[in-house]
N, C-alpha and C positions, 0 to 999 in steps of 0.2 A: 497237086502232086509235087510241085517245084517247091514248096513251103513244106510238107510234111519229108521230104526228102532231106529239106538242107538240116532240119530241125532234128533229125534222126542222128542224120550224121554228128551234129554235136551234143548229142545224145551219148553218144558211143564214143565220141573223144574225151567225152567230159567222164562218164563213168570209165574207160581205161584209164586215164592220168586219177582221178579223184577217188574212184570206187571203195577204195578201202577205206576213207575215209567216213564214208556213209554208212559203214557193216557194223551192225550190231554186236557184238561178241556175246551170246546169252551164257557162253563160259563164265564169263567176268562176274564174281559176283558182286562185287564193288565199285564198281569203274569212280575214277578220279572225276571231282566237277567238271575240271578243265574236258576230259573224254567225251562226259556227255555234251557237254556245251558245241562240243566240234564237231559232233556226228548231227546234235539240232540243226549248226549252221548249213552245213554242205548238204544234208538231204534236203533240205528247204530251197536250198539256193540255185544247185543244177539243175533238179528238172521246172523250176521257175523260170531259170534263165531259157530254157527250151523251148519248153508253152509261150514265151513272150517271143522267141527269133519266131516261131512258128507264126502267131496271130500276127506278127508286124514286117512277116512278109508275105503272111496272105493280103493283108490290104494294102501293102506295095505294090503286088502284081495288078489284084484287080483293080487298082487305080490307074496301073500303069495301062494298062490294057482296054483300059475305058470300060471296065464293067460296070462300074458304081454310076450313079447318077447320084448331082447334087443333092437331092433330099433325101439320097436311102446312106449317102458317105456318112453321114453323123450317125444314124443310127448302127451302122454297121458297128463303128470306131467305138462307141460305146458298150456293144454286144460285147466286142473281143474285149474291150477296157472292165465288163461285167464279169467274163471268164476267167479271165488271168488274176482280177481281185481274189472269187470265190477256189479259186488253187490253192494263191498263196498262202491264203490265211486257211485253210486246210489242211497245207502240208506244215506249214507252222505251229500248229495247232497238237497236231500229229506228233512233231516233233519234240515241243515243248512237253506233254503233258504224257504221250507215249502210253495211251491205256492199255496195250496188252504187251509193255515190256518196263513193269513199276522201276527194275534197277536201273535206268535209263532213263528216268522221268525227271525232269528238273524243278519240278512244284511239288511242295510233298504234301498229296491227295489222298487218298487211297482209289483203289485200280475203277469202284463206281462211282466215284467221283468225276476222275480224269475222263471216265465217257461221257458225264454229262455235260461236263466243261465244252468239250469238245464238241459234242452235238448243238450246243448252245450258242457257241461260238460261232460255228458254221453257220446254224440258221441265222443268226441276227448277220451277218456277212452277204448272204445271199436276199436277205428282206430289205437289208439299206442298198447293196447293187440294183437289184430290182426296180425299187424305187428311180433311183439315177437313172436308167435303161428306163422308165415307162417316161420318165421326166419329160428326158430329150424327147423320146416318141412323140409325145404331147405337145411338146414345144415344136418339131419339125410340123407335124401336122395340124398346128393351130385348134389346139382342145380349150374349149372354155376353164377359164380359170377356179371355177369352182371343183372342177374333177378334179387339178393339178392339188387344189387344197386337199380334197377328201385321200387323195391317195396318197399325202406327205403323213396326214391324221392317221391312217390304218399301218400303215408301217411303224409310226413312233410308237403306239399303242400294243404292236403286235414287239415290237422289239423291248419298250419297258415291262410287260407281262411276261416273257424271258427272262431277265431278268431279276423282277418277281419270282419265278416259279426257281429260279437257280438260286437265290438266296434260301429257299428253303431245305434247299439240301443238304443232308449230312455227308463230309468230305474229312475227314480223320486222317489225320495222319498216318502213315504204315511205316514206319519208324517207328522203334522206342523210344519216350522220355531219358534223357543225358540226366546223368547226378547234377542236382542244381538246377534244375529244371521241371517248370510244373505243368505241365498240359491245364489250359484252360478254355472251355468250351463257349464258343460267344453265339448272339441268338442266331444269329443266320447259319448256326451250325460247322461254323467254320473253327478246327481246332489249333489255336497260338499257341505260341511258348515264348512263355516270362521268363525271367531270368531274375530269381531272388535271390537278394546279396544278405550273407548273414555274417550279422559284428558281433566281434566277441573274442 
């Protein structure tokens, strides 16, 4: 309660002084680079900084207080080290790529793309935390080294198959082509733009 409390509070200080910063304007229907770039940062970054006061003084207290015993501390510190990853790169994610507000997106995808990105992202984010989090477990608890192998083997596997499966998606631009500009379409479905200089 001491941790969800203080973490509230600077919750609530951080969005009074910041808030407008984070607000989408879906008026806008242009917003400047610089706009979108500054509302990615600060939604990313307050309630990041929140989630991490919150988990680092949960394990303040319960350390202070003698809850932890040495062989569940690492695991714990880990747990909370696994949650605060899978946020950040969530709300990052989020930020960046903005699948249900395209003028505000900073990659130019189209809007199912940005959800695959995003879905993509997060899973491979939560499959390598995972991994780290069963690690240590394995390592506090003295697991034979052959599990420690098979379980590095099924995350890299499960993570380059992502990978795999998102290169094959088609992710287009929702922009028009600029004069002087040629959309070209590459195998993994990903739509570039060249820029052909003509002499004469």
């Amino acid at each position: 309660m001491l941790s969800l409390s203080l973490a509230l509070v600077l919750m609530f200080v951080e969005y009074r002084l910041f808030g407008r910063l984070i607000k989408r304007d879906q008026a806008t229907e242009a917003p400047t680079y610089m706009s979108r770039l500054s509302v990615a940062f600060w939604s990313t970054i307050l309630p990041t900084l929140a989630l991490c006061v919150f988990l680092a003084a949960s394990y303040f207290f319960l350390d202070t207080f003698k809850v932890l015993r040495q062989d569940v501390a690492p695991m714990m510190a880990v747990t909370f080290a696994f949650a605060g990853l899978v946020v950040f790169v969530g709300l990052l994610t989020q930020a960046v790529l903005a699948p249900k507000a395209p003028t505000w997106r900073l990659i130019r995808v189209s809007d199912r793309g940005a959800r695959h990105l995003v879905t993509a992202v997060l899973l491979m984010a939560v499959i390598n935390g995972l991994d780290y989090v069963f690690g240590t477990i394995s390592e506090s608890l003295g697991s034979p080294v052959v599990l420690t192998v098979f379980k590095s083997f099924l995350s890299s596997t499960l993570v380059g198959f992502i990978i795999f499966a998102v290169s094959f998606m088609t992710r287009s631009s929702p922009r028009p082509a600029t004069p002087g500009h040629r959309g070209v379409r590459g195998r993994n479905g990903l739509r570039c733009r060249c820029v052909w200089s003509v002499s004469g």
